[in-house]
N, C-alpha and C positions, 0 to 999 in steps of 0.2 A: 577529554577532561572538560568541565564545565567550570568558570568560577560565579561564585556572587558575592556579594558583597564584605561577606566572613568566611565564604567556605570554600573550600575546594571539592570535587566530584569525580573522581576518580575508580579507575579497574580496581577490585581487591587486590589484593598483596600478601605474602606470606607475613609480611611486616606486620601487618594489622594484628595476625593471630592472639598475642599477650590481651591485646586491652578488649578485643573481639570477647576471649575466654573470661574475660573478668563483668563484661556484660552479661553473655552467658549464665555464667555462675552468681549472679543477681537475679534473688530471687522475684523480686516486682518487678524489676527491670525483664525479665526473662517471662513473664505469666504470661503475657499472648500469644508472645512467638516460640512454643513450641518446653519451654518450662526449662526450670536450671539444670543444665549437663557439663561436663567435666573436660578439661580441654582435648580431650583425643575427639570428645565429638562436635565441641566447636572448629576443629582445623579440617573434618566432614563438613559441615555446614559452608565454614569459609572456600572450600574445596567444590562445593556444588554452588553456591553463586559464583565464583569465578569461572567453573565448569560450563556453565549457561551463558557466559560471556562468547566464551573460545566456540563452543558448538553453534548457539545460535544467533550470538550476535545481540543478546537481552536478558539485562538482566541488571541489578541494583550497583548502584555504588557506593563504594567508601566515603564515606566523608570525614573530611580534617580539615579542624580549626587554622584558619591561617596564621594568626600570629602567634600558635603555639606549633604552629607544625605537628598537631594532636589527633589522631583515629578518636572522633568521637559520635560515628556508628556507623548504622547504613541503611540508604533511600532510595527510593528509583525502583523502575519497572520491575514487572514479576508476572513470568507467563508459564507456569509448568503446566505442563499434560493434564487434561482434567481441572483446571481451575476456574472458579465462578466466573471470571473475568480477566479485560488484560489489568492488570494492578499496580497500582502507586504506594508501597507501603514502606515505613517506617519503622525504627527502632534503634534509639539512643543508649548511649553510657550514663550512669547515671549522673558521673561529672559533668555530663551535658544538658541537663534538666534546665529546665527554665530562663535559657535563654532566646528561645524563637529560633531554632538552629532546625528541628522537627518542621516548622511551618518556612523556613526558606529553603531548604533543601527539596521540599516536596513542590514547592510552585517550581523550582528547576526543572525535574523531574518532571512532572507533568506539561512544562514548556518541550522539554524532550522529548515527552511521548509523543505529542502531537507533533511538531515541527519535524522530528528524525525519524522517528519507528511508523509517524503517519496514522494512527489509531484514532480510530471515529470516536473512541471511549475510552473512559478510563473508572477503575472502579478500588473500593479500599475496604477489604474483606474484616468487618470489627466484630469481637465477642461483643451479645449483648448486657455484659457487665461494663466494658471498658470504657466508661463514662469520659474522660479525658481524648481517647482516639475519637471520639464521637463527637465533641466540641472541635478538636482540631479540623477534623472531615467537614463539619458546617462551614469552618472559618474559609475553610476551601473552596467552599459554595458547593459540594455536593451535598448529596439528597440520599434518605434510605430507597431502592426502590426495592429490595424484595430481600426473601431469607434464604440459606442455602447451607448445604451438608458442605463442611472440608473434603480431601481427599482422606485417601484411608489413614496414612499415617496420624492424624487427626481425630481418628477414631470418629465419634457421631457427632461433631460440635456441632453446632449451627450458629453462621454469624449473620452479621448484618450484612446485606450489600448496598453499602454505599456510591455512588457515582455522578458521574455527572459527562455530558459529550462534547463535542468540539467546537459545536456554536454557543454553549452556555461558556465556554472557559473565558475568553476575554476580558469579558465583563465580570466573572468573578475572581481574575487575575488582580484586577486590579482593587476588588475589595480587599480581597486577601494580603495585595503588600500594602495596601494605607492600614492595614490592620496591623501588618506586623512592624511598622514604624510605630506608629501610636499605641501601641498593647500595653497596657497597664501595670505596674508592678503589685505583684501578689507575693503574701508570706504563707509558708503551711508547713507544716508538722508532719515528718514521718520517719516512728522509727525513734524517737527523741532527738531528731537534726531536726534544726530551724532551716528551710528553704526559701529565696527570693523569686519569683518565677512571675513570667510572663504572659499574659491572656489566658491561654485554654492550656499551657504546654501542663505535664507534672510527671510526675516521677512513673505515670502509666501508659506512657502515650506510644505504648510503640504495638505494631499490627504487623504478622504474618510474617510471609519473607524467608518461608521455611516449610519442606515438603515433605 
């Protein structure tokens, strides 16, 4: 388990399942990774990240808000068979929006990658519509370096690959948390909800994490 500052990082759980399916079943919440399904196929989903734990030893974690004791997504590594890279990706509830919860969880995560799993790289597989993963990925200090087909399940998409390696992170470690201490408060519209949100996060920001 990992903490930071609000969060906890944790193995998946059956626990999770309720608020897991109710991401899921969001539909902007659910456009990158993989589109709205119904919960026999999100406790699959929760079932093969936890699956990728127990076999190999990698794979995302749960995150919960600490002082709600709250499932409010899941972050962290992602290496299936056939993927563009090893990956850092993201994807929130929508009650999780706009707090910088996306951007600390992912410097965890990729503190992880490097320090525990040892990875020279790390990369964050974004459609290129998903304007908000894209902002968060900068905030990260990575970089686009080239495009690439998903695996099959995925049909023909093609995303971005973003990354960045092990001697750049440091130094963009540490942009990244004065970034997420000082991030700015932003309002926006969606949907007819008023939302208060922080820097780059928004109601799109979530990437893969799904095969």
């Amino acid at each position: 388990m990992i903490e930071t500052d609000r969060l906890l990082l944790r193995k998946p759980t059956l626990e999770d399942l309720d608020r897991w399916t109710e991401m899921m079943a969001d539909p902007v919440a659910s456009r990158y990774i993989g589109g709205v399904v119904q919960a026999p196929i999100a406790w699959r989903i929760l079932m093969q990240v936890r699956g990728a734990w127990e076999v190999t030893g990698i794979s995302m974690f749960s995150v919960v808000e600490k002082h709600r004791g709250l499932w409010v997504g899941r972050v962290g590594p992602w290496r299936p068979l056939g993927w563009p890279g090893d990956e850092v990706g993201w994807g929130l509830h929508p009650d999780a929006w706009g707090k910088g919860y996306a951007l600390e969880a992912a410097i965890a995560s990729i503190d992880y990658a490097f320090d525990e799993l040892r990875w020279e790289s790390v990369v964050h597989c974004i459609n290129p519509e998903n304007r908000p993963s894209q902002a968060l990925a900068r905030r990260l200090g990575s970089r686009v370096l080239r495009q690439d087909t998903m695996v099959a399940s995925f049909g023909t998409e093609i995303v971005d690959v973003w990354g960045q390696d092990r001697a750049e992170w440091p130094a963009n470690r540490e942009r990244a948390r004065a970034s997420l201490v000082n991030q700015p408060r932003k309002v926006f519209t969606l949907g007819g909800t008023t939302f208060s949100r922080g820097g780059a996060e928004n109601a799109e920001n979530n990437v893969r994490g799904r095969d």
